[in-house]
C-alpha positions, 0 to 999 in steps of 0.5 A: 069197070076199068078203073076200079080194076086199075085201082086195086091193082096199083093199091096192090102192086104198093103193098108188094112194093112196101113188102119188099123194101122191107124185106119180107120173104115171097110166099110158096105159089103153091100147085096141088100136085093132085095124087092124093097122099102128096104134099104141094110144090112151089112154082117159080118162073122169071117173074116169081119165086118164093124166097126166104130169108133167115132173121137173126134172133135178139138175145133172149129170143128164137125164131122158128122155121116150119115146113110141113106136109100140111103146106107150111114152107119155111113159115116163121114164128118167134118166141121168148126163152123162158126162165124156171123160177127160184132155179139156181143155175150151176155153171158146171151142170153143163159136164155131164159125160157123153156116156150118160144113157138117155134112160138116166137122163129121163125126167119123172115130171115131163114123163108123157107121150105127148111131150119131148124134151132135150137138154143141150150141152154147149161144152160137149162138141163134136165136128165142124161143119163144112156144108151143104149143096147139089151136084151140076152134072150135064143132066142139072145143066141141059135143064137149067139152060132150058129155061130163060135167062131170067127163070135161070137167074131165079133157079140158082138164087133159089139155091145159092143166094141170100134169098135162098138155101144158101148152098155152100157145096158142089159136086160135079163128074170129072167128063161124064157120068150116066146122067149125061146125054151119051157117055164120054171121057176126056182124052179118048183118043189116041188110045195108049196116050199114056202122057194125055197129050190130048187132054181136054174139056168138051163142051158139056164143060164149056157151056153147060157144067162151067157156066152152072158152077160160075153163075153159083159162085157169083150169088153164094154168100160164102165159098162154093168148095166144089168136089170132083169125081170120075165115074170112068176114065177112057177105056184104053185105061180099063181091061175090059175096054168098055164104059160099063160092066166087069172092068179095073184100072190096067196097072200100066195106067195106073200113073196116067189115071193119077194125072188124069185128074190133076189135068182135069184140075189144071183146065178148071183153074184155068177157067177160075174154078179151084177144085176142093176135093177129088174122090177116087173114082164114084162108087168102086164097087160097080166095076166089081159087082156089075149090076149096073149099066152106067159109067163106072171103074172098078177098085178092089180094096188092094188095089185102091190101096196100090193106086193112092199110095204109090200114085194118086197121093203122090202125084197130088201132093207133089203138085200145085194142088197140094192142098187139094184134099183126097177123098177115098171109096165114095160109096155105099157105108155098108162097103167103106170099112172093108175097103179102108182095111184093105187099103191099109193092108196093102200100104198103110200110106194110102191112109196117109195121103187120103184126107177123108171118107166120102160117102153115098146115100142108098145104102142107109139100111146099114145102121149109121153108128157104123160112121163113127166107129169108121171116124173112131179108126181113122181119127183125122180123116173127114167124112162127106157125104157126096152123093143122094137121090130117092127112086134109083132103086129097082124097086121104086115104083115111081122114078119121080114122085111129084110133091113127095112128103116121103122123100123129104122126111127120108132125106131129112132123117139120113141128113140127121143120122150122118150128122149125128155120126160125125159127117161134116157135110151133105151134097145131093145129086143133081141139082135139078131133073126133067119130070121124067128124071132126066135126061138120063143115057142109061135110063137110069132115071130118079128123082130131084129137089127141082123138076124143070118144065122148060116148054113152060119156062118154069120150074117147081121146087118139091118138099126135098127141096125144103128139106134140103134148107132146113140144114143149109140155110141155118148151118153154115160152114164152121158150125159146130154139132153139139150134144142133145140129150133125150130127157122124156120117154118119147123123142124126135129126130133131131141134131145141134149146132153151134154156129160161128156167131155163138146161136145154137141151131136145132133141127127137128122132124116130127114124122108122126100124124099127130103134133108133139110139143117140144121143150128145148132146155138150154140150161138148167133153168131156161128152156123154149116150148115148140109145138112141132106139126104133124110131118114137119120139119123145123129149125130153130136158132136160138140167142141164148145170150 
Protein backbone atom coordinates (compact mmCIF):
# COMPACT_ATOMS: atom_id res chain seq x y z
CA UNK A 1 0.00 0.00 0.00
CA UNK A 2 2.81 2.39 0.10
CA UNK A 3 3.39 2.93 -3.28
CA UNK A 4 0.32 3.75 -4.34
CA UNK A 5 0.10 6.51 -1.34
CA UNK A 6 3.75 7.88 -2.38
CA UNK A 7 2.45 8.36 -5.88
CA UNK A 8 -0.49 10.41 -5.07
CA UNK A 9 1.24 12.30 -2.92
CA UNK A 10 4.27 13.35 -5.30
CA UNK A 11 1.23 13.60 -8.10
CA UNK A 12 -0.03 16.10 -5.68
CA UNK A 13 3.04 17.79 -4.05
CA UNK A 14 3.69 18.89 -8.44
CA UNK A 15 0.38 20.04 -8.82
CA UNK A 16 0.96 22.62 -5.60
CA UNK A 17 4.20 23.07 -7.12
CA UNK A 18 2.73 24.16 -10.55
CA UNK A 19 0.20 26.42 -8.48
CA UNK A 20 2.65 28.26 -7.03
CA UNK A 21 4.71 29.09 -9.94
CA UNK A 22 2.08 30.30 -11.51
CA UNK A 23 1.19 32.34 -8.61
CA UNK A 24 -2.10 31.23 -7.82
CA UNK A 25 -3.45 32.54 -4.43
CA UNK A 26 -3.35 29.63 -1.25
CA UNK A 27 -7.04 28.91 -0.07
CA UNK A 28 -8.77 29.41 3.65
CA UNK A 29 -7.90 26.17 5.54
CA UNK A 30 -10.99 26.68 6.95
CA UNK A 31 -12.12 25.52 10.92
CA UNK A 32 -15.73 25.71 11.88
CA UNK A 33 -15.75 27.55 14.89
CA UNK A 34 -18.74 25.19 15.83
CA UNK A 35 -21.40 28.08 17.57
CA UNK A 36 -23.97 28.10 15.55
CA UNK A 37 -24.70 31.61 13.72
CA UNK A 38 -20.61 32.06 13.33
CA UNK A 39 -19.03 32.21 9.91
CA UNK A 40 -15.51 29.90 9.86
CA UNK A 41 -11.69 31.33 10.59
CA UNK A 42 -8.72 30.35 8.68
CA UNK A 43 -5.98 28.53 10.31
CA UNK A 44 -2.24 29.42 9.38
CA UNK A 45 0.97 27.62 10.95
CA UNK A 46 4.96 28.00 9.82
CA UNK A 47 4.07 25.74 7.19
CA UNK A 48 0.66 27.11 5.73
CA UNK A 49 -1.33 30.28 5.46
CA UNK A 50 -3.68 31.39 2.61
CA UNK A 51 -2.75 34.30 0.81
CA UNK A 52 -4.06 36.49 -1.65
CA UNK A 53 -2.84 38.36 -4.30
CA UNK A 54 -4.54 41.35 -6.24
CA UNK A 55 -4.78 41.02 -10.35
CA UNK A 56 -4.89 44.03 -12.23
CA UNK A 57 -7.90 44.15 -14.54
CA UNK A 58 -7.19 44.39 -18.47
CA UNK A 59 -8.83 47.47 -20.04
CA UNK A 60 -12.26 46.84 -20.63
CA UNK A 61 -12.49 44.38 -17.83
CA UNK A 62 -13.10 43.94 -13.61
CA UNK A 63 -12.10 41.67 -11.29
CA UNK A 64 -14.20 41.07 -8.20
CA UNK A 65 -13.13 39.75 -4.71
CA UNK A 66 -15.99 38.14 -2.45
CA UNK A 67 -15.64 37.34 1.01
CA UNK A 68 -18.75 36.31 2.79
CA UNK A 69 -20.42 34.81 5.92
CA UNK A 70 -21.21 31.81 3.81
CA UNK A 71 -17.25 31.10 3.77
CA UNK A 72 -16.01 32.79 0.63
CA UNK A 73 -12.73 34.58 1.63
CA UNK A 74 -11.20 36.91 -0.97
CA UNK A 75 -12.70 34.26 -4.01
CA UNK A 76 -12.02 35.99 -7.32
CA UNK A 77 -14.59 36.11 -10.27
CA UNK A 78 -14.06 38.41 -13.39
CA UNK A 79 -16.29 39.99 -16.00
CA UNK A 80 -16.35 42.34 -18.92
CA UNK A 81 -17.83 45.95 -19.07
CA UNK A 82 -20.80 46.07 -21.04
CA UNK A 83 -21.85 48.73 -23.30
CA UNK A 84 -25.64 49.85 -23.83
CA UNK A 85 -26.38 49.92 -27.50
CA UNK A 86 -27.33 53.01 -29.78
CA UNK A 87 -26.27 55.13 -26.59
CA UNK A 88 -24.39 58.10 -27.27
CA UNK A 89 -22.14 58.90 -24.44
CA UNK A 90 -21.71 62.88 -23.62
CA UNK A 91 -18.25 63.54 -22.27
CA UNK A 92 -19.91 66.20 -19.98
CA UNK A 93 -22.62 63.89 -18.37
CA UNK A 94 -19.92 63.30 -15.89
CA UNK A 95 -21.03 67.18 -13.89
CA UNK A 96 -23.63 66.61 -12.29
CA UNK A 97 -23.60 68.73 -9.04
CA UNK A 98 -22.89 66.95 -5.84
CA UNK A 99 -26.03 68.40 -4.23
CA UNK A 100 -28.29 66.28 -6.51
CA UNK A 101 -30.50 64.30 -4.28
CA UNK A 102 -30.42 60.34 -4.57
CA UNK A 103 -34.45 60.46 -5.21
CA UNK A 104 -33.59 62.68 -8.40
CA UNK A 105 -31.13 60.57 -9.50
CA UNK A 106 -33.71 57.30 -9.36
CA UNK A 107 -34.05 55.60 -12.37
CA UNK A 108 -38.06 54.39 -13.39
CA UNK A 109 -36.68 51.63 -15.37
CA UNK A 110 -34.24 49.75 -12.55
CA UNK A 111 -36.93 50.64 -10.00
CA UNK A 112 -36.83 47.17 -8.13
CA UNK A 113 -36.02 45.68 -4.73
CA UNK A 114 -33.98 43.30 -5.92
CA UNK A 115 -31.59 45.40 -8.04
CA UNK A 116 -29.03 48.51 -6.87
CA UNK A 117 -27.62 50.68 -9.14
CA UNK A 118 -24.78 53.40 -8.67
CA UNK A 119 -23.63 55.63 -11.27
CA UNK A 120 -19.91 57.11 -10.44
CA UNK A 121 -18.53 60.17 -11.34
CA UNK A 122 -14.82 60.43 -11.86
CA UNK A 123 -14.72 64.24 -12.06
CA UNK A 124 -16.40 64.52 -8.64
CA UNK A 125 -13.34 63.88 -6.19
CA UNK A 126 -12.95 64.39 -2.50
CA UNK A 127 -9.84 63.39 -0.32
CA UNK A 128 -6.59 61.08 -0.95
CA UNK A 129 -6.20 58.38 0.96
CA UNK A 130 -3.52 57.57 3.23
CA UNK A 131 -4.36 53.93 4.32
CA UNK A 132 -4.94 51.39 6.26
CA UNK A 133 -3.26 49.06 9.29
CA UNK A 134 -3.02 47.78 13.25
CA UNK A 135 -1.39 49.00 16.04
CA UNK A 136 1.79 46.93 17.79
CA UNK A 137 1.04 47.32 21.21
CA UNK A 138 2.99 45.21 23.89
CA UNK A 139 -0.37 42.77 23.84
CA UNK A 140 0.17 42.15 19.63
CA UNK A 141 4.07 41.60 20.47
CA UNK A 142 3.97 39.22 23.55
CA UNK A 143 1.49 37.06 21.10
CA UNK A 144 3.36 37.10 18.13
CA UNK A 145 6.90 36.23 19.66
CA UNK A 146 4.70 33.10 21.13
CA UNK A 147 4.90 31.56 17.95
CA UNK A 148 8.01 30.44 15.96
CA UNK A 149 9.96 32.34 13.75
CA UNK A 150 8.44 30.83 10.87
CA UNK A 151 4.51 31.14 11.93
CA UNK A 152 6.24 34.74 12.81
CA UNK A 153 7.28 35.14 9.22
CA UNK A 154 3.83 33.82 8.13
CA UNK A 155 1.93 36.35 10.72
CA UNK A 156 3.20 39.69 9.33
CA UNK A 157 3.26 38.62 5.39
CA UNK A 158 -0.36 37.65 6.23
CA UNK A 159 -0.63 41.41 7.11
CA UNK A 160 1.85 43.42 5.38
CA UNK A 161 3.53 41.60 2.27
CA UNK A 162 2.42 41.45 -1.25
CA UNK A 163 0.69 38.12 -0.58
CA UNK A 164 -1.40 39.70 1.91
CA UNK A 165 -3.64 42.96 3.39
CA UNK A 166 -0.80 44.99 2.26
CA UNK A 167 -0.79 47.36 5.27
CA UNK A 168 0.56 50.67 5.06
CA UNK A 169 -0.23 52.13 8.47
CA UNK A 170 0.71 51.45 12.62
CA UNK A 171 -0.08 52.82 15.57
CA UNK A 172 1.97 52.03 18.67
CA UNK A 173 1.54 53.54 22.50
CA UNK A 174 4.51 55.99 23.43
CA UNK A 175 5.63 53.14 26.63
CA UNK A 176 2.71 51.42 27.77
CA UNK A 177 -1.16 51.48 27.39
CA UNK A 178 -3.42 48.97 29.13
CA UNK A 179 -2.69 46.34 26.84
CA UNK A 180 0.38 45.83 28.36
CA UNK A 181 1.52 43.14 31.11
CA UNK A 182 1.42 46.01 34.01
CA UNK A 183 1.78 49.72 33.56
CA UNK A 184 4.60 51.73 33.07
CA UNK A 185 5.99 55.01 31.33
CA UNK A 186 9.65 56.14 30.48
CA UNK A 187 11.30 58.10 32.91
CA UNK A 188 9.79 57.32 35.87
CA UNK A 189 12.36 57.89 38.05
CA UNK A 190 13.65 60.65 39.62
CA UNK A 191 10.54 62.30 40.25
CA UNK A 192 10.29 66.10 39.27
CA UNK A 193 12.98 65.35 36.41
CA UNK A 194 11.57 68.36 34.74
CA UNK A 195 14.92 67.68 31.67
CA UNK A 196 14.15 63.87 31.42
CA UNK A 197 17.53 63.45 31.96
CA UNK A 198 16.70 59.66 32.47
CA UNK A 199 14.78 59.08 29.26
CA UNK A 200 14.83 55.87 27.94
CA UNK A 201 13.03 52.98 26.07
CA UNK A 202 12.33 49.81 28.13
CA UNK A 203 12.42 46.45 26.89
CA UNK A 204 8.71 45.94 25.76
CA UNK A 205 10.43 48.38 22.84
CA UNK A 206 13.60 46.63 22.42
CA UNK A 207 12.20 43.11 21.92
CA UNK A 208 8.97 43.34 21.34
CA UNK A 209 7.26 46.58 20.07
CA UNK A 210 10.43 47.39 17.64
CA UNK A 211 11.36 44.33 16.49
CA UNK A 212 7.17 43.84 15.18
CA UNK A 213 7.46 47.10 13.54
CA UNK A 214 10.83 46.52 11.70
CA UNK A 215 10.16 43.06 10.88
CA UNK A 216 6.47 45.00 8.84
CA UNK A 217 8.61 47.53 7.15
CA UNK A 218 11.06 44.88 5.67
CA UNK A 219 8.07 42.87 3.66
CA UNK A 220 5.34 46.17 3.09
CA UNK A 221 5.11 46.93 -0.19
CA UNK A 222 5.04 50.72 0.34
CA UNK A 223 5.91 53.04 3.41
CA UNK A 224 4.80 51.83 6.83
CA UNK A 225 3.55 55.75 8.32
CA UNK A 226 3.56 54.90 11.75
CA UNK A 227 1.49 57.27 14.56
CA UNK A 228 2.61 57.43 17.94
CA UNK A 229 0.51 58.07 21.08
CA UNK A 230 0.95 58.36 25.09
CA UNK A 231 -1.73 56.94 27.01
CA UNK A 232 -0.04 58.56 30.52
CA UNK A 233 2.95 60.23 30.89
CA UNK A 234 4.96 59.55 34.34
CA UNK A 235 2.74 60.33 37.01
CA UNK A 236 5.01 62.96 39.01
CA UNK A 237 3.81 64.90 35.54
CA UNK A 238 0.03 64.34 36.78
CA UNK A 239 -1.92 65.99 39.78
CA UNK A 240 -3.51 63.04 40.98
CA UNK A 241 0.29 61.07 40.97
CA UNK A 242 -1.64 58.06 39.55
CA UNK A 243 -1.61 55.89 36.43
CA UNK A 244 -5.66 56.07 36.14
CA UNK A 245 -8.61 58.05 37.44
CA UNK A 246 -9.36 61.94 37.77
CA UNK A 247 -5.81 63.43 36.67
CA UNK A 248 -4.42 66.46 34.10
CA UNK A 249 -1.20 67.39 33.26
CA UNK A 250 0.33 69.74 36.06
CA UNK A 251 1.23 73.13 34.38
CA UNK A 252 4.71 73.35 35.44
CA UNK A 253 5.20 70.12 33.26
CA UNK A 254 3.51 71.20 30.56
CA UNK A 255 7.06 71.78 28.34
CA UNK A 256 8.58 68.36 29.69
CA UNK A 257 5.24 66.47 28.72
CA UNK A 258 6.31 68.65 25.12
CA UNK A 259 9.63 67.02 25.27
CA UNK A 260 8.42 63.80 26.02
CA UNK A 261 7.80 62.85 22.89
CA UNK A 262 10.40 64.41 20.75
CA UNK A 263 12.55 62.22 23.18
CA UNK A 264 10.62 59.44 22.48
CA UNK A 265 10.89 60.10 18.78
CA UNK A 266 14.54 60.79 19.23
CA UNK A 267 15.52 56.98 20.54
CA UNK A 268 13.17 55.31 17.52
CA UNK A 269 15.14 57.00 15.05
CA UNK A 270 17.65 56.03 16.43
CA UNK A 271 16.55 52.55 16.06
CA UNK A 272 15.56 53.67 12.25
CA UNK A 273 11.92 53.90 12.68
CA UNK A 274 10.74 57.63 11.57
CA UNK A 275 7.53 58.46 13.49
CA UNK A 276 4.82 60.08 11.01
CA UNK A 277 2.56 61.36 13.39
CA UNK A 278 1.98 61.96 17.21
CA UNK A 279 -1.66 62.30 18.85
CA UNK A 280 -1.87 64.43 21.86
CA UNK A 281 -2.17 62.15 24.22
CA UNK A 282 -5.07 58.74 23.65
CA UNK A 283 -8.71 59.50 24.48
CA UNK A 284 -8.43 62.83 26.69
CA UNK A 285 -11.57 62.54 27.96
CA UNK A 286 -10.80 59.45 30.20
CA UNK A 287 -8.81 61.51 33.00
CA UNK A 288 -11.96 63.92 32.71
CA UNK A 289 -14.75 61.41 33.22
CA UNK A 290 -13.10 58.52 35.07
CA UNK A 291 -15.02 55.64 34.24
CA UNK A 292 -12.23 53.67 33.03
CA UNK A 293 -9.54 51.72 35.00
CA UNK A 294 -6.43 51.96 32.47
CA UNK A 295 -3.70 54.22 31.74
CA UNK A 296 -4.91 57.73 30.76
CA UNK A 297 -4.37 61.87 31.12
CA UNK A 298 -6.77 64.09 31.18
CA UNK A 299 -7.14 67.51 28.79
CA UNK A 300 -10.04 69.64 29.36
CA UNK A 301 -10.46 71.61 25.79
CA UNK A 302 -8.73 74.63 27.34
CA UNK A 303 -6.25 73.26 28.52
CA UNK A 304 -5.20 71.13 25.40
CA UNK A 305 -5.44 74.17 23.72
CA UNK A 306 -2.90 75.80 26.14
CA UNK A 307 -0.58 72.66 25.72
CA UNK A 308 -0.39 72.75 21.67
CA UNK A 309 -0.12 76.49 21.39
CA UNK A 310 2.40 77.38 23.76
CA UNK A 311 4.35 73.88 23.94
CA UNK A 312 3.68 70.85 22.13
CA UNK A 313 3.53 72.63 18.43
CA UNK A 314 6.36 74.64 19.48
CA UNK A 315 8.66 72.60 20.43
CA UNK A 316 7.77 69.87 17.48
CA UNK A 317 8.20 72.40 14.90
CA UNK A 318 11.24 73.80 16.20
CA UNK A 319 12.82 70.45 16.03
CA UNK A 320 14.31 68.13 13.53
CA UNK A 321 10.75 66.37 13.43
CA UNK A 322 9.22 69.46 11.91
CA UNK A 323 7.81 67.59 9.64
CA UNK A 324 6.10 65.31 11.96
CA UNK A 325 2.45 65.86 11.83
CA UNK A 326 0.07 66.79 14.88
CA UNK A 327 -2.97 64.98 15.50
CA UNK A 328 -5.33 66.72 18.10
CA UNK A 329 -8.05 64.73 20.69
CA UNK A 330 -7.76 60.90 19.35
CA UNK A 331 -11.13 60.16 20.82
CA UNK A 332 -14.62 59.34 20.41
CA UNK A 333 -16.54 61.84 17.11
CA UNK A 334 -19.18 62.65 19.50
CA UNK A 335 -16.62 64.70 21.76
CA UNK A 336 -14.04 66.23 18.80
CA UNK A 337 -15.88 69.48 17.89
CA UNK A 338 -16.42 70.37 21.68
CA UNK A 339 -12.90 70.22 22.19
CA UNK A 340 -11.67 71.75 18.63
CA UNK A 341 -13.91 74.71 19.89
CA UNK A 342 -12.23 74.69 22.81
CA UNK A 343 -8.94 74.70 21.76
CA UNK A 344 -9.51 77.36 19.54
CA UNK A 345 -11.20 79.66 22.15
CA UNK A 346 -8.23 79.33 24.15
CA UNK A 347 -5.50 80.08 21.45
CA UNK A 348 -6.52 80.00 17.93
CA UNK A 349 -2.65 78.76 17.23
CA UNK A 350 -3.23 75.24 18.64
CA UNK A 351 -5.36 75.03 15.46
CA UNK A 352 -2.20 76.41 13.41
CA UNK A 353 0.01 73.89 14.76
CA UNK A 354 -2.32 70.75 14.83
CA UNK A 355 -2.14 68.87 11.26
CA UNK A 356 -5.32 66.89 11.60
CA UNK A 357 -7.98 65.20 13.73
CA UNK A 358 -7.55 61.60 14.96
CA UNK A 359 -10.47 59.65 15.53
CA UNK A 360 -11.55 56.50 17.53
CA UNK A 361 -14.17 53.90 16.81
CA UNK A 362 -16.52 53.20 19.84
CA UNK A 363 -18.58 56.23 19.66
CA UNK A 364 -20.12 55.36 16.06
CA UNK A 365 -23.92 55.90 17.49
CA UNK A 366 -23.16 59.64 16.81
CA UNK A 367 -24.17 59.73 13.17
CA UNK A 368 -20.72 60.21 10.72
CA UNK A 369 -22.09 63.31 8.98
CA UNK A 370 -20.67 65.06 11.79
CA UNK A 371 -16.92 64.15 10.16
CA UNK A 372 -17.60 66.57 7.52
CA UNK A 373 -19.04 69.07 8.89
CA UNK A 374 -15.68 68.91 11.52
CA UNK A 375 -13.55 68.65 7.84
CA UNK A 376 -16.00 71.62 6.42
CA UNK A 377 -14.78 74.09 9.94
CA UNK A 378 -11.13 73.04 9.92
CA UNK A 379 -10.70 72.88 5.86
CA UNK A 380 -6.78 71.51 5.77
CA UNK A 381 -6.51 69.37 8.71
CA UNK A 382 -6.76 65.47 7.96
CA UNK A 383 -8.63 63.39 9.59
CA UNK A 384 -7.46 59.52 10.67
CA UNK A 385 -9.12 57.16 12.33
CA UNK A 386 -6.76 55.62 14.86
CA UNK A 387 -7.97 53.28 16.79
CA UNK A 388 -10.92 50.15 16.55
CA UNK A 389 -11.98 47.21 18.52
CA UNK A 390 -15.37 45.14 18.95
CA UNK A 391 -16.10 43.71 22.76
CA UNK A 392 -14.98 46.80 25.02
CA UNK A 393 -17.99 47.64 25.77
CA UNK A 394 -19.62 46.53 29.31
CA UNK A 395 -22.47 45.42 27.53
CA UNK A 396 -20.74 42.77 25.31
CA UNK A 397 -21.14 39.82 26.36
CA UNK A 398 -18.74 37.96 24.96
CA UNK A 399 -15.29 39.91 24.95
CA UNK A 400 -14.04 37.54 22.06
CA UNK A 401 -16.40 36.12 19.39
CA UNK A 402 -14.49 33.54 17.57
CA UNK A 403 -15.75 33.50 13.78
CA UNK A 404 -17.88 36.70 14.13
CA UNK A 405 -19.55 37.69 10.86
CA UNK A 406 -21.32 40.56 12.99
CA UNK A 407 -18.11 42.26 13.62
CA UNK A 408 -16.78 42.13 10.40
CA UNK A 409 -20.02 44.04 8.61
CA UNK A 410 -19.44 46.46 11.77
CA UNK A 411 -15.96 47.21 11.04
CA UNK A 412 -16.71 47.17 7.24
CA UNK A 413 -19.82 49.57 7.73
CA UNK A 414 -17.80 52.18 10.02
CA UNK A 415 -14.87 51.96 7.52
CA UNK A 416 -17.35 52.82 4.68
CA UNK A 417 -19.19 55.70 7.00
CA UNK A 418 -15.42 57.46 7.79
CA UNK A 419 -14.46 57.08 4.38
CA UNK A 420 -17.67 58.27 3.12
CA UNK A 421 -17.00 61.34 5.36
CA UNK A 422 -13.75 62.64 4.45
CA UNK A 423 -11.43 60.21 6.71
CA UNK A 424 -7.97 59.67 4.89
CA UNK A 425 -7.24 56.51 6.91
CA UNK A 426 -8.29 53.34 9.24
CA UNK A 427 -5.60 51.92 11.83
CA UNK A 428 -7.12 49.00 14.01
CA UNK A 429 -6.29 48.11 17.36
CA UNK A 430 -3.90 45.33 18.05
CA UNK A 431 -2.58 43.79 15.55
CA UNK A 432 -3.50 40.44 17.21
CA UNK A 433 -4.86 39.09 20.74
CA UNK A 434 -4.89 35.77 22.96
CA UNK A 435 -8.07 34.01 22.71
CA UNK A 436 -9.06 35.33 25.82
CA UNK A 437 -8.36 39.12 24.46
CA UNK A 438 -5.27 39.47 25.95
CA UNK A 439 -3.08 40.02 27.81
CA UNK A 440 -4.61 42.79 29.23
CA UNK A 441 -3.25 44.58 32.86
CA UNK A 442 -6.89 46.18 33.36
CA UNK A 443 -8.69 43.16 32.24
CA UNK A 444 -9.81 45.42 29.76
CA UNK A 445 -9.93 42.61 27.16
CA UNK A 446 -11.61 42.55 23.60
CA UNK A 447 -11.45 41.30 20.38
CA UNK A 448 -8.88 40.83 17.42
CA UNK A 449 -8.67 40.37 13.33
CA UNK A 450 -5.97 37.29 14.78
CA UNK A 451 -6.15 35.15 17.76
CA UNK A 452 -2.60 33.52 18.42
CA UNK A 453 -2.76 29.89 20.07
CA UNK A 454 0.72 29.79 20.80
CA UNK A 455 0.94 26.12 22.70
CA UNK A 456 -0.14 25.05 19.00
CA UNK A 457 2.26 27.27 17.01
CA UNK A 458 -0.69 28.61 14.87
CA UNK A 459 -2.85 31.57 14.64
CA UNK A 460 -6.42 32.01 12.75
CA UNK A 461 -7.35 34.84 11.04
CA UNK A 462 -11.30 35.82 11.74
CA UNK A 463 -13.69 37.50 9.18
CA UNK A 464 -12.63 41.10 10.69
CA UNK A 465 -9.44 40.10 9.41
CA UNK A 466 -10.93 40.12 5.58
CA UNK A 467 -13.07 42.73 6.37
CA UNK A 468 -9.82 44.69 6.99
CA UNK A 469 -8.32 43.74 3.26
CA UNK A 470 -11.22 44.43 1.27
CA UNK A 471 -10.12 48.48 1.76
CA UNK A 472 -6.33 47.77 2.49
CA UNK A 473 -5.18 45.50 -0.18
CA UNK A 474 -7.29 47.46 -3.13
CA UNK A 475 -6.85 51.16 -1.96
CA UNK A 476 -3.59 52.14 -1.80
CA UNK A 477 -2.13 55.06 -0.50
CA UNK A 478 -3.01 58.15 -3.17
CA UNK A 479 -6.44 56.84 -4.07
CA UNK A 480 -8.72 59.38 -4.50
CA UNK A 481 -12.63 58.82 -3.30
CA UNK A 482 -15.04 59.62 -5.81
CA UNK A 483 -18.47 60.35 -6.02
CA UNK A 484 -21.29 56.88 -6.16
CA UNK A 485 -24.72 58.02 -6.61
CA UNK A 486 -27.73 55.76 -5.72
CA UNK A 487 -29.83 55.52 -9.08
CA UNK A 488 -32.50 52.72 -7.47
CA UNK A 489 -35.26 52.78 -4.75
CA UNK A 490 -32.99 50.18 -2.53
CA UNK A 491 -29.06 50.58 -1.79
CA UNK A 492 -26.13 49.04 -0.50
CA UNK A 493 -23.05 50.19 1.37
CA UNK A 494 -20.56 51.22 -0.57
CA UNK A 495 -17.51 53.69 -1.33
CA UNK A 496 -15.08 54.71 -4.84
CA UNK A 497 -12.09 55.20 -5.34
CA UNK A 498 -9.70 56.17 -7.72
CA UNK A 499 -6.28 54.97 -7.69
CA UNK A 500 -2.91 56.44 -8.78
CA UNK A 501 -2.95 53.94 -11.70
CA UNK A 502 -6.65 55.53 -13.20
CA UNK A 503 -8.70 51.88 -12.07
CA UNK A 504 -11.50 52.60 -9.95
CA UNK A 505 -12.17 50.69 -6.77
CA UNK A 506 -15.51 50.01 -5.15
CA UNK A 507 -16.31 48.45 -1.98
CA UNK A 508 -19.72 47.05 -1.38
CA UNK A 509 -21.42 45.23 1.64
CA UNK A 510 -24.58 43.64 1.38
CA UNK A 511 -25.80 42.78 4.89
CA UNK A 512 -29.00 41.12 3.84
CA UNK A 513 -29.99 37.49 4.17
CA UNK A 514 -31.03 37.44 0.70
CA UNK A 515 -28.37 38.11 -2.68
CA UNK A 516 -28.84 41.39 -4.45
CA UNK A 517 -27.67 42.26 -8.09
CA UNK A 518 -25.62 45.36 -8.34
CA UNK A 519 -25.30 47.58 -11.57
CA UNK A 520 -22.36 49.63 -11.46
CA UNK A 521 -22.58 52.47 -14.21
CA UNK A 522 -19.31 53.89 -15.07
CA UNK A 523 -21.05 56.24 -17.80
CA UNK A 524 -23.79 56.79 -19.49
CA UNK A 525 -23.48 53.59 -21.52
CA UNK A 526 -21.10 51.25 -20.09
CA UNK A 527 -21.91 49.46 -16.78
CA UNK A 528 -20.76 46.15 -15.05
CA UNK A 529 -23.67 43.62 -13.37
CA UNK A 530 -22.32 41.96 -9.81
CA UNK A 531 -24.39 39.49 -8.08
CA UNK A 532 -23.63 40.53 -4.25
CA UNK A 533 -24.21 37.13 -1.93
CA UNK A 534 -26.28 37.22 1.15
CA UNK A 535 -23.54 38.91 4.25
CA UNK A 536 -20.86 39.61 1.75
CA UNK A 537 -18.23 42.00 1.41
CA UNK A 538 -16.81 42.95 -2.25
CA UNK A 539 -14.37 44.89 -3.86
CA UNK A 540 -14.21 45.30 -7.13
CA UNK A 541 -11.31 47.16 -9.63
CA UNK A 542 -12.44 48.25 -12.59
CA UNK A 543 -10.08 49.48 -15.92
CA UNK A 544 -12.58 51.29 -17.69
CA UNK A 545 -9.88 52.33 -19.87
Amino acid sequence: MAGPRLSVAVVLLGVTIIALGQGEDLPCRARDVGIPGRSIVCVCDANYCDTITREAPAPGTFVVYTSSNAGQRFEKSYGIIQTVQDTVEEESSEEIPDSESEEEAISSEEDSLSQVVFRLFRISRYQSIEGFGGSVTDAAAINWRKLSDGAQIKFIESYFSATGLEYNMIRVPIAGSDFSEYPYTYNEEPWYDHALSNFSLTSHDFFLKLPMIKRSQLVATDEVKITASTWSPPIWMKTNERITGFGQLKPEFYQSYADYHIRFMEEYEKAEVKIWAITTTNEPINGIIPLVNFNSLGWTPRQLGRWVADNLGPTVRNSRFNQTLILAVDDQRYIVPIWLAGMAREDPKSIEYIDGIALHYYGNFVHPIILTAIQNQYPGKILLSTEACEGPMPWDREKVEIGSWDRARKYTKSILQDLNNYVVGWIDWNLCLSPTGGPNWADNFVDSPILVYGDQDEFIKQPMFYAMGHFSKFIPRGSVRIRSARQSLVTVENAAFLKPDGNIVMVIQNTRTRAVNVRIRISNSRFIDVHTEAQSIKTIEINDN
